[in-house]
C-alpha positions as CSV (number, residue, x, y, z in Angstrom):
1,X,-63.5,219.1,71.0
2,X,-64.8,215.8,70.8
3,X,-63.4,212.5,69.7
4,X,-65.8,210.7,67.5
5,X,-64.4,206.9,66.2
6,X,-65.3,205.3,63.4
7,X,-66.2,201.6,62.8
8,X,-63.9,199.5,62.2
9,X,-63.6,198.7,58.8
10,X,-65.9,201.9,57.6
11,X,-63.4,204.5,56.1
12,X,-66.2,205.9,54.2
13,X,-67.3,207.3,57.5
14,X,-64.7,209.8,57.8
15,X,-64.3,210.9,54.1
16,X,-61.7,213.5,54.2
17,X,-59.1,212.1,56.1
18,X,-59.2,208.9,54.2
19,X,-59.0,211.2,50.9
20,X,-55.7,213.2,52.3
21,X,-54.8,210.0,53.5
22,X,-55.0,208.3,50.0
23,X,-53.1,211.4,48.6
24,X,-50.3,210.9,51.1
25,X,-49.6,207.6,50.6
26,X,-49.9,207.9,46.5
27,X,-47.6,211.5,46.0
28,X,-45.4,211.2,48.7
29,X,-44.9,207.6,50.4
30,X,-45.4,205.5,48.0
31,X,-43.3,207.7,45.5
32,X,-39.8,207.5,47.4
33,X,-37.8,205.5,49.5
34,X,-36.6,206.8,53.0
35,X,-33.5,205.9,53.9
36,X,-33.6,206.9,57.9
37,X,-36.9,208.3,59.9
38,X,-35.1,212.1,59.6
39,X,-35.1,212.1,55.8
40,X,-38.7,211.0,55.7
41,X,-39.7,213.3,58.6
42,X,-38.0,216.0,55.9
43,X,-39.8,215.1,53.0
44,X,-42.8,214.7,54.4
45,X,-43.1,218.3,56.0
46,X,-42.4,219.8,52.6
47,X,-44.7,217.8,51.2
48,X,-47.3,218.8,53.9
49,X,-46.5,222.8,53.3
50,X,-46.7,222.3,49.5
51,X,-50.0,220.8,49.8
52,X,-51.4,223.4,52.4
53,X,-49.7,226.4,51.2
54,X,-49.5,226.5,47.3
55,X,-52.4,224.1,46.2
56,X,-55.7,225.4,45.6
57,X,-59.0,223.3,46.2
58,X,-61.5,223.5,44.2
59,X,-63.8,222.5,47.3
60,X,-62.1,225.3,49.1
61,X,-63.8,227.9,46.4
62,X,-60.5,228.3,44.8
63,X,-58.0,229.1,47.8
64,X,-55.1,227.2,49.4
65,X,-56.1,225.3,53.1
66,X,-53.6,228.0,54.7
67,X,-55.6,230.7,53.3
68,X,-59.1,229.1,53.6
69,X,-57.9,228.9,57.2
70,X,-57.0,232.5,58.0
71,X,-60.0,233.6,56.4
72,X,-62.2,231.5,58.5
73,X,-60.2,232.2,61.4
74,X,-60.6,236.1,61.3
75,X,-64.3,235.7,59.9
76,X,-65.3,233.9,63.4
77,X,-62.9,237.1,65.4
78,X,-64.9,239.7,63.5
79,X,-68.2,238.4,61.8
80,X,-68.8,241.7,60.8
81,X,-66.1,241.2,57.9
């Protein structure tokens, strides 16, 4: 793995984690207000499973990130497949 920064002030270098960045703060942050670190730490990880488990992507040729994932995953363990 390699660690590869961006310039400051360039988020267009690093597209998709300003885009699930964006989608964060707009659905979930900016929707509600936490009243202690626990409750957002709560909502937050529902949030995160809702969007990786049960939202499909069109990028993602119609699959969930979860399921994208596994199928990469056991694609690279058995290229055959």
């Amino acid at each position: 793995m390699q660690l590869r920064l961006i310039q400051p002030g360039k988020p267009n270098q690093n597209v998709y984690v300003e885009s699930f960045n964006g989608r964060l703060r707009g659905e979930c942050l900016n929707e509600h207000w936490f009243i202690h670190l626990l409750h957002a730490g709560t909502f937050i990880e529902t949030w995160r499973r809702e969007y990786n488990e049960e939202r499909p992507k069109k990028a993602l040729g119609g699959l969930t990130p979860s399921t994208y994932a596994k199928r990469l995953a056991s694609t690279a363990i058995n290229p055959g497949l």
